[in-house]
C-alpha positions as MATLAB code, in Angstrom:
seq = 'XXXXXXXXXXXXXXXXXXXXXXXXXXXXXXXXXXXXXXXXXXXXXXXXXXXXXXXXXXXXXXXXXXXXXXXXXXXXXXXXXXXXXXXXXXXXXXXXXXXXXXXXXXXXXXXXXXXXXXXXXXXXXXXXXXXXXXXXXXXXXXXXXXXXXXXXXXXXXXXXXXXXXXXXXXXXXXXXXXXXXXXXXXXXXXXXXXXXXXXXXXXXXXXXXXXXXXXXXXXXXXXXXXXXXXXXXXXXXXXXXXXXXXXXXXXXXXXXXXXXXXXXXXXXXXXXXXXXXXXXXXXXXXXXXXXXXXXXXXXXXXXXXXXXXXXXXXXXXXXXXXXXXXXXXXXXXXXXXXXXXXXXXXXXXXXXXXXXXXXXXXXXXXXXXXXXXXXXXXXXXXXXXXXXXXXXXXXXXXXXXXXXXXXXXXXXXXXXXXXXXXXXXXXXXXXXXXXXXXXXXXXXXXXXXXXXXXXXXXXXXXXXXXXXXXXXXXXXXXXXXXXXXXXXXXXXXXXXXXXXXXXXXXXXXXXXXXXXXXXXXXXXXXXXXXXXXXXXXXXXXXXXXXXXXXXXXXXXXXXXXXXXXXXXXXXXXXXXXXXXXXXXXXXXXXXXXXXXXXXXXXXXXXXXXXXXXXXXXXXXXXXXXXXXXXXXXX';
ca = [
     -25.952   -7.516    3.445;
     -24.734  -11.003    3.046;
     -24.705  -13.102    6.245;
     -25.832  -16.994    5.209;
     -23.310  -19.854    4.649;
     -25.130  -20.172    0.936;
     -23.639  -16.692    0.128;
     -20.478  -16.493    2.108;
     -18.794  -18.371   -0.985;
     -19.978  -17.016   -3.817;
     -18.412  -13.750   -1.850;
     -15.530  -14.873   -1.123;
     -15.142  -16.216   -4.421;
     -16.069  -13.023   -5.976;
     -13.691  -10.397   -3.585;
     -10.479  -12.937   -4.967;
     -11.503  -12.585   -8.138;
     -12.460   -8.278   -7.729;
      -8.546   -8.786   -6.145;
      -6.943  -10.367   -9.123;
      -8.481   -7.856  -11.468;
      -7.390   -5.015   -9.274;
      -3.621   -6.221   -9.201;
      -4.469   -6.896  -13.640;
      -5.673   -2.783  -13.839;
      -2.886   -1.592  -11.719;
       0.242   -3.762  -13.500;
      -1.422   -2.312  -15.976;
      -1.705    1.668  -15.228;
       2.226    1.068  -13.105;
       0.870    2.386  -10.227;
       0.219    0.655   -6.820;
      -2.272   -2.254   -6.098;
      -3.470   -1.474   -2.906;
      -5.229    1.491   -4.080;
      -7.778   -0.732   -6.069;
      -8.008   -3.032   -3.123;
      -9.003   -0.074   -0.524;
     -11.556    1.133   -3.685;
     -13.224   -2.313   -4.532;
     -13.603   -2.247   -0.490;
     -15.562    0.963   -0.144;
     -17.149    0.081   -3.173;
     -19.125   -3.479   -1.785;
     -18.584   -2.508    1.264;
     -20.615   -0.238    3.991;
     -19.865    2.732    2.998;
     -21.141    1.706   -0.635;
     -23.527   -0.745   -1.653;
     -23.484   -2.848    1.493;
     -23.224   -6.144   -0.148;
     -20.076   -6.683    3.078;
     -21.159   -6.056    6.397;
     -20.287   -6.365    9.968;
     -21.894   -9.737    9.586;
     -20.660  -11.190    6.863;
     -18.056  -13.343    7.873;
     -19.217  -13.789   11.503;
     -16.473  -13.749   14.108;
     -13.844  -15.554   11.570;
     -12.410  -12.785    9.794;
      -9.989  -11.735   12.875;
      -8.800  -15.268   12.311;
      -9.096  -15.110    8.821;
      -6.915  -11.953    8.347;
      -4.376  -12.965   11.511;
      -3.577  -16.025    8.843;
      -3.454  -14.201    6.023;
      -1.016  -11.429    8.083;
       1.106  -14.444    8.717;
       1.328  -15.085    4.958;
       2.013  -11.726    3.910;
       4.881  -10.895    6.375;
       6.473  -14.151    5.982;
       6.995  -13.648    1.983;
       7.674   -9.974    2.807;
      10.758  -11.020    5.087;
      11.970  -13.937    2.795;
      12.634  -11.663    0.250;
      14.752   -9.546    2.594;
      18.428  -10.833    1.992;
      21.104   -8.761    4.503;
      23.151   -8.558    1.359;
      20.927   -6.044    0.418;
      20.771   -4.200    3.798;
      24.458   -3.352    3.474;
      23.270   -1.040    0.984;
      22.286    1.642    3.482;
      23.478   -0.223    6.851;
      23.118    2.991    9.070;
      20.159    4.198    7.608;
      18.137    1.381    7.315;
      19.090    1.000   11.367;
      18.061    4.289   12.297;
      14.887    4.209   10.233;
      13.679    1.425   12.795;
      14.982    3.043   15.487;
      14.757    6.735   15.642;
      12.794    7.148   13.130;
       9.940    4.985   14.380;
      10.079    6.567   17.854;
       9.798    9.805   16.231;
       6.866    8.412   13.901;
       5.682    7.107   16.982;
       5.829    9.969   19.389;
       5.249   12.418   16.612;
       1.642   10.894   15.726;
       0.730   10.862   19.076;
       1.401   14.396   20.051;
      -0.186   14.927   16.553;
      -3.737   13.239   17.273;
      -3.804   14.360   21.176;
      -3.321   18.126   19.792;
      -5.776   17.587   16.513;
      -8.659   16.279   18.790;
      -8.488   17.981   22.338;
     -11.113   15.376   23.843;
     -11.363   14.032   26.877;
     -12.100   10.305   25.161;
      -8.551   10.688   23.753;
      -6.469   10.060   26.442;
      -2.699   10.438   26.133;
      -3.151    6.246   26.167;
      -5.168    6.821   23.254;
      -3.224    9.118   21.001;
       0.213    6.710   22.136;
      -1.820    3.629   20.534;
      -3.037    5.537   17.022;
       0.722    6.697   16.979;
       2.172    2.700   17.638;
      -0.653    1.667   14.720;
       0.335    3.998   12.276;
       4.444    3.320   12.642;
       3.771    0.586   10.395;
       4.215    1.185    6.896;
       4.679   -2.473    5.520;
       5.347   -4.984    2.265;
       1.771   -4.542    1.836;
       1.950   -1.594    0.641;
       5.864   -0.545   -0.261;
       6.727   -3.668   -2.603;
       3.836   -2.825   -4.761;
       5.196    0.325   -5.087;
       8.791   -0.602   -5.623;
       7.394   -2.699   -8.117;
       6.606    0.033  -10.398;
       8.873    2.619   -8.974;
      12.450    1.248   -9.571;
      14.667    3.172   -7.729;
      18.407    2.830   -6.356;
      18.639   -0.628   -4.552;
      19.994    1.526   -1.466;
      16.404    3.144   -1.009;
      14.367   -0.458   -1.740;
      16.794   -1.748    0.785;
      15.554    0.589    3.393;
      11.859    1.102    2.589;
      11.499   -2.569    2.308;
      13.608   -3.146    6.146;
      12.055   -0.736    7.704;
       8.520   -2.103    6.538;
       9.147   -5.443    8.047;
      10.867   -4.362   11.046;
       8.468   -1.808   11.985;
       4.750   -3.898   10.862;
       6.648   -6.100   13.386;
       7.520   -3.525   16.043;
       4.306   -1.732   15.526;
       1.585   -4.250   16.344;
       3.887   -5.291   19.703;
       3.658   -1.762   20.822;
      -0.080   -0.982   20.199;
      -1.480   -4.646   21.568;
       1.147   -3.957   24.812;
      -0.190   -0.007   24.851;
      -3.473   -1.328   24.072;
      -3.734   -3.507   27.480;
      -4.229    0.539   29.086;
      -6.733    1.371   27.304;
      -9.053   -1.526   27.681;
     -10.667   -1.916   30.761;
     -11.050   -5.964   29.832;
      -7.290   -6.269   29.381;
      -5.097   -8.095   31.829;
      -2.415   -5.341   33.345;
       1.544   -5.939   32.924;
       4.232   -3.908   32.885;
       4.539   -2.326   29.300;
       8.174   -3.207   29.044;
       8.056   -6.554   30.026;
       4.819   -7.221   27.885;
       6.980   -5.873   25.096;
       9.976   -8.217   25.652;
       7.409  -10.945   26.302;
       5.828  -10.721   22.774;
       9.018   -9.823   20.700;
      11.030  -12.969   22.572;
       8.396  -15.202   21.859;
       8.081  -14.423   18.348;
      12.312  -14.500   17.989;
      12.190  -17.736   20.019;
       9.095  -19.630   18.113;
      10.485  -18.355   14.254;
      13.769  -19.617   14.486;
      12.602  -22.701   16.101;
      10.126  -23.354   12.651;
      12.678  -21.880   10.636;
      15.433  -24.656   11.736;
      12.889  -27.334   11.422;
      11.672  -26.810    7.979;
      14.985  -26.221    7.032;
      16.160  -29.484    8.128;
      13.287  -31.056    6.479;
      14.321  -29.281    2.984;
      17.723  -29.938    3.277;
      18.426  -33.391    4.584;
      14.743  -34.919    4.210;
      13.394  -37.091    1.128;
      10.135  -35.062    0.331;
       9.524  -37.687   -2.558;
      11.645  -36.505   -5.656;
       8.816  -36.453   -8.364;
       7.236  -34.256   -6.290;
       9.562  -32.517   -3.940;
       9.105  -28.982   -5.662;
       5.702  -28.743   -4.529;
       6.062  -30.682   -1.043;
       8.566  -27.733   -0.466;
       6.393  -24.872   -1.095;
       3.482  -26.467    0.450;
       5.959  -27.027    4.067;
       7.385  -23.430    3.666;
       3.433  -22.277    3.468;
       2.627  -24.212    6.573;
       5.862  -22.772    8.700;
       4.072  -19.500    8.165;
       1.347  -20.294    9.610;
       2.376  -22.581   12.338;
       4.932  -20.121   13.365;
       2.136  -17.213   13.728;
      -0.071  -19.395   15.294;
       2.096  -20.897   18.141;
       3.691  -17.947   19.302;
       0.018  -16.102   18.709;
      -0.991  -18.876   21.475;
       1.489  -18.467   23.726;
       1.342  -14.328   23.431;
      -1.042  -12.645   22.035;
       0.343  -10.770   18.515;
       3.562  -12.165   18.851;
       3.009  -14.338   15.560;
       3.472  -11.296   13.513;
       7.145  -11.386   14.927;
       7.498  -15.505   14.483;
       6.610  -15.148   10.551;
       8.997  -12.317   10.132;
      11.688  -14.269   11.888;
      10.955  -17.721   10.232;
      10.651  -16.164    6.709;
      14.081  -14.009    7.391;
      15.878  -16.871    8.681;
      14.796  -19.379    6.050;
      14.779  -16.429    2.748;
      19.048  -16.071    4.169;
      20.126  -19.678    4.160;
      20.997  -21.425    0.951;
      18.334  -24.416    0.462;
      16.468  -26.628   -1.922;
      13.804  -25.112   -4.591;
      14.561  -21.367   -3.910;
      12.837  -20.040   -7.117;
       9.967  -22.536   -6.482;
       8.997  -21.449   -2.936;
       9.752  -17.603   -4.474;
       6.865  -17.967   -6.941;
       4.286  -19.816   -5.092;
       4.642  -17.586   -2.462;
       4.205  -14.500   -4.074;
       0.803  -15.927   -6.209;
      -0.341  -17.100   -2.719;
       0.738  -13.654   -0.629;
      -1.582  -11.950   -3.234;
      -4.575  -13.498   -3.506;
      -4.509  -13.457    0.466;
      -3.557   -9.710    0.521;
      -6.158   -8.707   -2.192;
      -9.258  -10.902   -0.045;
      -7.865   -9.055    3.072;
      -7.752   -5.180    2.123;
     -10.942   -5.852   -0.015;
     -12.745   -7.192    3.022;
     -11.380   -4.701    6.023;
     -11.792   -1.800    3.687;
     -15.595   -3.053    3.639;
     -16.030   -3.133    7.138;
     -15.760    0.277    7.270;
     -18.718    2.389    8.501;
     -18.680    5.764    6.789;
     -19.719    7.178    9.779;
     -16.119    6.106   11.252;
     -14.687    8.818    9.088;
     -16.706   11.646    9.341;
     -16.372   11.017   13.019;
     -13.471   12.134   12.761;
     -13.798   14.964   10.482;
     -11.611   17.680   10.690;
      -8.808   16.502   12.955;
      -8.673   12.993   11.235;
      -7.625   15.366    8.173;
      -4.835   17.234   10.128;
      -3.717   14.414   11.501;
      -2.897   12.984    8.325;
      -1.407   15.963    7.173;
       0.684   15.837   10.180;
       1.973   12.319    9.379;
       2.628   12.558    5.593;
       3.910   16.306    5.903;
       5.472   17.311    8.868;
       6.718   13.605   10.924;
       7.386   11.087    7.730;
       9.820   13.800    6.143;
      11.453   14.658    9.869;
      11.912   11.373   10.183;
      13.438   10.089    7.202;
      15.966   13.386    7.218;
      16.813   12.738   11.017;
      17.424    8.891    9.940;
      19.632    9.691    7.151;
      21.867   11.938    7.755;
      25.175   11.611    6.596;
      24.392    8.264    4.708;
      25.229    7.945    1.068;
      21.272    8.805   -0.150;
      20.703   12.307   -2.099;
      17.864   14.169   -1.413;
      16.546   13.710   -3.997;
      16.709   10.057   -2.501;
      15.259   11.261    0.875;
      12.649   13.515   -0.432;
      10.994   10.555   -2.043;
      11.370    8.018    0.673;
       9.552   10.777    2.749;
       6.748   11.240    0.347;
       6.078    7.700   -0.001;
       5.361    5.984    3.504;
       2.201    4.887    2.883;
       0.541    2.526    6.000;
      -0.898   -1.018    5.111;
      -2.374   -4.018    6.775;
      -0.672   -4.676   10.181;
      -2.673   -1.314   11.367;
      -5.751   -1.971    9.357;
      -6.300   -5.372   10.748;
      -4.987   -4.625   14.348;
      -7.252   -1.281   14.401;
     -10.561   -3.372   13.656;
      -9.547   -5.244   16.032;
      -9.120   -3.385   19.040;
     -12.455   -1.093   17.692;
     -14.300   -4.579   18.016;
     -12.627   -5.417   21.291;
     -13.760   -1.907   22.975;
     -17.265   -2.089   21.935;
     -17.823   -5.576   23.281;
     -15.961   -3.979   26.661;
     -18.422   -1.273   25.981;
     -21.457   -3.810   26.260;
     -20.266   -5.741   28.957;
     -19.645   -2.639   31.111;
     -22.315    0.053   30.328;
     -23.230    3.546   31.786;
     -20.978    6.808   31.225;
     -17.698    4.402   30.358;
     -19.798    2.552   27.057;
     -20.480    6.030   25.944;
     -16.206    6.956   26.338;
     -14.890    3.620   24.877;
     -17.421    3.466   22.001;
     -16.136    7.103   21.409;
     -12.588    5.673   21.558;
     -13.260    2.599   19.407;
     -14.959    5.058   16.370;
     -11.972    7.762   16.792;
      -9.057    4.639   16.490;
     -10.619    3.268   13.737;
     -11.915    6.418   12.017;
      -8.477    8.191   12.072;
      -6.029    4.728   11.616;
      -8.238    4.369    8.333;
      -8.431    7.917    7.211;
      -4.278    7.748    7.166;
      -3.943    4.463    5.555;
      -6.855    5.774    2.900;
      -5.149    8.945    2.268;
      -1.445    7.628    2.165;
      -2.489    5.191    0.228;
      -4.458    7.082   -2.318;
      -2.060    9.850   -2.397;
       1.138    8.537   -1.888;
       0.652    4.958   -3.473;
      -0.965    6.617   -6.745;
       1.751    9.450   -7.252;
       4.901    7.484   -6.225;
       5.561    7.217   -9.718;
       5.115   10.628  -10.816;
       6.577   11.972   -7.139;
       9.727    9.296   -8.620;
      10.279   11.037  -11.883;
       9.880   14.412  -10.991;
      12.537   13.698   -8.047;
      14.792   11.794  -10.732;
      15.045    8.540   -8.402;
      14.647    6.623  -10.843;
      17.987    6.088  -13.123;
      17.891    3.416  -15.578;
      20.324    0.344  -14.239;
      24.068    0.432  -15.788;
      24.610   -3.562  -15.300;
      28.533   -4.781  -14.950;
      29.357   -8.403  -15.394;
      32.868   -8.973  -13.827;
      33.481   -7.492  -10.577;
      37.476   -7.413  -10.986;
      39.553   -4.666  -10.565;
      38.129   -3.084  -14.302;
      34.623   -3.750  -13.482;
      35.096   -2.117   -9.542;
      36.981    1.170  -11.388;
      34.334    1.145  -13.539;
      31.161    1.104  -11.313;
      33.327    3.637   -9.105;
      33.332    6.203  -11.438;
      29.816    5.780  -12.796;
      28.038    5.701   -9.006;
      30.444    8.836   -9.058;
      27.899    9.918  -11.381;
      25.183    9.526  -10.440;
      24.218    6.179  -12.206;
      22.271    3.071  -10.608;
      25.492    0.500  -10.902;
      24.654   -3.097   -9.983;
      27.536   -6.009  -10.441;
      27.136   -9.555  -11.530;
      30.582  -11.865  -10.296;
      30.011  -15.535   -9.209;
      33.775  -15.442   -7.221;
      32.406  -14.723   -3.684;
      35.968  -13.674   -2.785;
      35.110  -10.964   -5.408;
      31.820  -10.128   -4.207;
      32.342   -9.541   -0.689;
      35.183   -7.152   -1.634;
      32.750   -5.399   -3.769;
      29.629   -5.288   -1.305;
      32.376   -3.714    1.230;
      32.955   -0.983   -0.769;
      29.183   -0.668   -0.706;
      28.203   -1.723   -4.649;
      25.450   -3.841   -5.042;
      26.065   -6.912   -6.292;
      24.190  -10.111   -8.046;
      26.034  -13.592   -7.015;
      25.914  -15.585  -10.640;
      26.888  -16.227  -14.234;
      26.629  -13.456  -16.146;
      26.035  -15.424  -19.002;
      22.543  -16.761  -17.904;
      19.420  -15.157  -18.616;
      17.957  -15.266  -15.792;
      20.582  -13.782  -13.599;
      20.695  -10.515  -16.055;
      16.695  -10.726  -15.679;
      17.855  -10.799  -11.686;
      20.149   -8.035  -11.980;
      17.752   -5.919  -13.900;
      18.609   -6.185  -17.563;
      14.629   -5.370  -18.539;
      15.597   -1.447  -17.112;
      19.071   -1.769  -17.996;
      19.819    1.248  -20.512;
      24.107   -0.166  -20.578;
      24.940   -3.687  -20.365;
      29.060   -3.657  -19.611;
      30.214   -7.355  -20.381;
      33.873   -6.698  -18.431;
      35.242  -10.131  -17.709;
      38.814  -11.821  -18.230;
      37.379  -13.890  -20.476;
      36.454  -12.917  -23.699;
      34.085  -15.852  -24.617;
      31.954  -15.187  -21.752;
      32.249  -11.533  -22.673;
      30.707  -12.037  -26.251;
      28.014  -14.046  -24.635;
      26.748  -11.709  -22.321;
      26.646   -9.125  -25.066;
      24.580  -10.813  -27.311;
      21.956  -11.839  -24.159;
      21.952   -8.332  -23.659;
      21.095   -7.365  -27.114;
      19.108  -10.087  -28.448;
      17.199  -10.918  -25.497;
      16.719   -7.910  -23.435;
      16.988   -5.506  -26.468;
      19.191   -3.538  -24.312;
      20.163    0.149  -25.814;
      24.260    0.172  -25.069;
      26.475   -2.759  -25.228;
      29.688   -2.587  -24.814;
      32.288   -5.747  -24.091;
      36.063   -5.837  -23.060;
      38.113   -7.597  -25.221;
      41.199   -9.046  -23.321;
      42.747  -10.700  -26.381;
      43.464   -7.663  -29.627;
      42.910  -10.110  -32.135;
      39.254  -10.689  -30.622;
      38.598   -7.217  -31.455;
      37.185   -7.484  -34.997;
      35.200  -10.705  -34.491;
      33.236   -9.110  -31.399;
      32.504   -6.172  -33.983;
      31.494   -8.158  -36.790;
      28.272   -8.863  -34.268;
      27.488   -5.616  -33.219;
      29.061   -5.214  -30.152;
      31.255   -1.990  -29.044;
      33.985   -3.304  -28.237;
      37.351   -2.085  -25.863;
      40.388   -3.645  -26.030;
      42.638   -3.772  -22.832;
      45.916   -3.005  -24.521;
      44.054   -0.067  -26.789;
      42.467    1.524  -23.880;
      46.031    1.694  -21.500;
      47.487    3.334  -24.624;
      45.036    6.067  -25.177;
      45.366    6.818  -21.675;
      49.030    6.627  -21.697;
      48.346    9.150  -24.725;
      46.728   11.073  -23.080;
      48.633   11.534  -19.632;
      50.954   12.343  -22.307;
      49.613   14.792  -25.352;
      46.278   16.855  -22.624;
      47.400   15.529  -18.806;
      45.162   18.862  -17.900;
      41.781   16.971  -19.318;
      42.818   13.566  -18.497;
      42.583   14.216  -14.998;
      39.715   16.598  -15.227;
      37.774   14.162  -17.143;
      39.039   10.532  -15.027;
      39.486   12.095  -11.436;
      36.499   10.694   -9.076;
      35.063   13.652   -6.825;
      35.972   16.366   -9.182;
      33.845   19.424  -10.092;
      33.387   18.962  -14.053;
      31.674   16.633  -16.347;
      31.031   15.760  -19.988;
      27.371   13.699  -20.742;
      25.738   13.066  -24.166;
      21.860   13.382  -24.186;
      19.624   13.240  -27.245;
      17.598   16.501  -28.576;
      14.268   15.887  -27.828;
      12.912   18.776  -26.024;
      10.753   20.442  -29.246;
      12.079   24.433  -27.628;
      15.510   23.795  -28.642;
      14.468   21.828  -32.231;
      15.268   24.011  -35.119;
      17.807   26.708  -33.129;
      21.315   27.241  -33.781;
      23.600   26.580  -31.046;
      23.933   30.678  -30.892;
      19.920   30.501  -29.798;
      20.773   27.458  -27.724;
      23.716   28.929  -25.519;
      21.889   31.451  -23.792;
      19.053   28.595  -22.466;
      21.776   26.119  -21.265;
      22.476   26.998  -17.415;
      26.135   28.777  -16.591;
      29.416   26.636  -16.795;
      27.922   24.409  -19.555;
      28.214   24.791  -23.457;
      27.845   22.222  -25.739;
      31.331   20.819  -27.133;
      29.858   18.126  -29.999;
      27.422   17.049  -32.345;
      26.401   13.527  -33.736;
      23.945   11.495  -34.530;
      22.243    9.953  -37.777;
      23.217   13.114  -39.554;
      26.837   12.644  -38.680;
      29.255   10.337  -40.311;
      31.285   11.431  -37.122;
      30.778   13.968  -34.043;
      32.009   17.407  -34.834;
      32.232   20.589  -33.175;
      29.224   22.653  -34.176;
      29.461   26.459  -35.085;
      27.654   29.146  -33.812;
      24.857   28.726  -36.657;
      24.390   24.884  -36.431;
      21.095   24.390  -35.952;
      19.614   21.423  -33.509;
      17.385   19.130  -34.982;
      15.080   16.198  -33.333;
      17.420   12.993  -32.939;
      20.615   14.796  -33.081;
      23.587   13.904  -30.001;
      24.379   16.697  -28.021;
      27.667   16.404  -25.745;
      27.652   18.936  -22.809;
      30.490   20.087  -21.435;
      30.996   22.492  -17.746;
      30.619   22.284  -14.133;
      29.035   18.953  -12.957;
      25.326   20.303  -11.896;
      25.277   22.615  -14.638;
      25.961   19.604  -17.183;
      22.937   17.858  -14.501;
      20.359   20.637  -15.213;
      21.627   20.995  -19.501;
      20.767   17.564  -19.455;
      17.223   17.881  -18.375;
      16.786   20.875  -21.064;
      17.779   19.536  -23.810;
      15.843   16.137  -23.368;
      13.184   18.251  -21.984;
      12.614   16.237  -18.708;
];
């Protein structure tokens, strides 16, 4: 165990650099960070080769990881834009409000039943339940990272980890002050309103300031860039720090508030303070897991043993899923949608930190008071921590490494159908595509425009469509159609070719306002539609099949017609008489194209499928839904 100044850098050093080559593996494998972090910990830590003790760091790493908390929330929060929340307004509220009370009730009921001790009190089971509310950016953007789901889901995993790694460490340091026998007493409700004012009060107070010094202040042009990001970085920390002074854990609530307040108003160096924030937020969250994952006696967790285990079944299996259901009902998510935002809620760093911290406070009470009441709190102290760390272990593990997979066999993850124009062609449009099914987002730089569309509950990207890195914004890397659908056909051929050429995306398809554009926008490649040709076919066809047209166009209605490719190697080489029988009822397959075809055509009975070739299924809407999955074989 390493305990001298000489080594303490050469450590430190070395768990950064175990941290960056953690996050390298896991962008790597697409699955979560964290889960390397919590490894690497065990690993060097106690439970493993004891290179990280207890007295490693002396009594600095509280300090050391209340600073690096500060950090972590602050860039969580900045990134959290209420644009986005309007994506699931109701259930992104109820998620922090029902939903952690249940959490929070749930748990406790959960670990008070699991252990049946007298050294858990009902006090006792109330503060593992506040701890292990949290869930947290710590853990949830790393997933969302390489789980890419429907911005209406981010929008309300990544809410409801701020607000509730916020909410969560008030609650347990307020129920916290009944369990320790050191602690000063205070009603809980005004200890809570203490804490959560403070942190309100001191965040907006260091958000206006360093926003007045980025807006209106000369921070030396050449090298204002970097004087910005440097005076962002220290309003994270003085923000957790003074309100941490005047209450204790209230800074967790002045970073969140600073970094919301600041990441919402429009200021100097945006994309700047973006990126060094993010390269710091890591390094400080890899050194941080890495090092309270090493505290960790083993001992702690097979203290717990059996009813550490059914807590955390009770948490992942019965109260995240009752939760999330109870929180979104009625709202616009599937469940598909819900199922996965239940089976990913894994916990992260606000109860990690706070738990080693309260197991450190209780055995010093434990010292300081001796007799019959060292024996219970020492008990207490090894159950908290034993049973906070089995959950964020196991949720972690579990949860954080199978997100992806848990993703794709839910189908939650739908390939981005990007819109540039948010007019009336490009609203119809993403209308009858969210109709079905598909993950629409918007680009339109009229904010007239945009608010109309966000009402109507579309997500939307405020820019030029025409610039790279607002289509790398809006998603163009996992876009599988790029619709350039603007009233202006220049800007229209533009975005096409970004779309192509850049982001090698696999549909393009532009609006030409102007006929005699038509040809030129196909001479490069580009699908085009003209305005005047598409009124007429529909004209046509109100006129020639009005039975179809509305069948096919109405939003809500019960039918649907999709094209897939044949890739599922059962259905290669069978004739569509073979085939018929395996597609689900209400769905039959109405063409054929592909490389073999000079045009689609209706297939006969002995056509036979081959690898590559376009199938378009026709029938009732789930029935198309589950033909789709056969014939690509998902």
């Amino acid at each position: 165990m390493a305990g001298s100044s000489g080594l303490l850098i050469p450590l430190v050093a070395g768990i950064i650099g175990l941290g960056v080559l953690a996050q390298v593996l896991a962008a790597r494998l697409r699955v979560p960070s964290i889960i390397f972090y919590l490894l690497v910990g065990v690993i060097i830590g106690q439970p493993g080769l004891g290179i990280i003790g207890d007295g490693t760091f002396g009594g600095a790493l509280s300090a050391i990881v209340g600073l690096a908390v500060a950090i972590i929330v602050f860039e969580g929060a900045y990134h959290l834009r209420f644009d986005r929340l309007r994506e699931a307004p109701a259930a992104t509220f109820r998620l922090v409000t029902v939903g952690a009370a249940i959490a929070l009730v749930g748990t406790a009921i959960a670990v008070k039943l699991a252990f049946n001790s007298a050294a858990v009190s009902w006090n006792v089971a109330f503060l593992i339940g506040a701890l292990l509310v949290a869930t947290g950016p710590t853990v949830i953007t790393p997933i969302l990272n390489v789980v890419p789901v429907r911005d209406r889901v981010a929008a309300a995993l990544e809410t409801e980890g701020i607000v509730n790694d916020v909410t969560a460490a008030i609650i347990a340091v307020v129920i916290f002050e009944t369990v320790n026998p050191a602690a000063s007493s205070e009603g809980l409700l005004r200890a809570f309103a203490l804490r959560l004012g403070t942190g309100l009060l001191v965040g907006l107070l260091v958000a206006g300031v360093v926003y007045y010094l980025l807006q209106y202040v000369d921070l030396s042009p050449g090298d204002a860039p970097r004087n910005s990001r440097l005076l962002v970085l220290a309003g994270a920390l003085i923000a957790y720090a003074g309100a941490n002074t005047i209450a204790t854990e209230a800074g967790v609530a002045a970073a969140a508030t600073a970094g919301m307040a600041l990441g919402n108003v429009d200021h100097p160096y945006e994309e700047d303070i973006e990126e060094f924030k993010g390269d710091i937020t890591l390094l400080v969250l890899s050194f941080v897991f890495i090092a309270l994952a090493a505290q960790l006696e083993l001992a702690s967790l097979i203290d717990v043993g059996l009813s550490g285990i059914i807590v955390v079944l009770a948490v992942a299996l019965v109260i995240r899923p009752l939760l999330v259901f109870v929180s979104t009902v009625g709202d616009r998510f599937t469940t598909n949608e819900k199922l996965f935002v239940s089976f990913v809620g894994p916990r992260g760093i606000i109860p990690a930190s706070v738990a080693t911290l309260f197991a450190v406070e209780l055995n010093v009470a434990a010292e300081e008071i001796g007799g019959a009441q060292a024996e219970l709190l020492g008990t207490q102290a090894d159950i908290l921590l034993g049973t906070v760390f089995l959950v964020i272990f196991a949720t972690a593990l579990f949860e954080g490494g199978l997100a992806r997979s848990i993703a794709k066999k839910l189908d939650v993850i739908p390939m981005r159908v990007i819109i540039v124009g948010g007019g009336q062609v490009g609203r119809a449009l993403a209308a009858r595509l969210e109709d079905r099914g598909e993950n629409v987002v918007i680009i339109e730089q009229d904010e007239e425009i945009v608010e109309r569309a966000r009402n109507d509950g579309y997500a939307v990207e405020i820019g030029d469509g025409t610039d790279t890195d607002m289509l790398r914004s809006a998603g163009a890397e996992n876009a599988k159609t790029v619709v350039a659908a603007t009233g202006d056909d220049d800007a229209n051929l533009l975005v096409s070719q970004l779309a192509s050429s850049k982001f090698g995306v696999e549909r393009v398809i532009a609006r030409a306002n102007n006929p005699d554009n038509v040809e030129a926008f196909e001479d490069l490649g580009v699908r085009t539609i003209s305005s005047a040709m598409a009124t007429a076919w529909a004209i046509d066809n109100q006129i020639e099949r009005p039975a179809i047209a509305h069948w096919m166009t109405d939003i809500g209605r019960n039918g649907d017609v999709q094209e897939v490719e044949v890739t599922n190697s059962e259905l290669i080489g069978k004739s569509i008489r073979e085939v018929g029988p395996m597609l689900p009822e209400a769905c039959l397959v109405a063409l054929v194209s592909g490389e073999r075809h000079e045009n689609a055509e209706v297939p006969t009975a002995d056509y036979v499928l081959e690898a590559g070739d376009m199938v378009t299924l026709l029938g009732r809407r789930e029935s198309v839904r589950d033909g789709m999955k056969l014939v690509s074989g998902d």
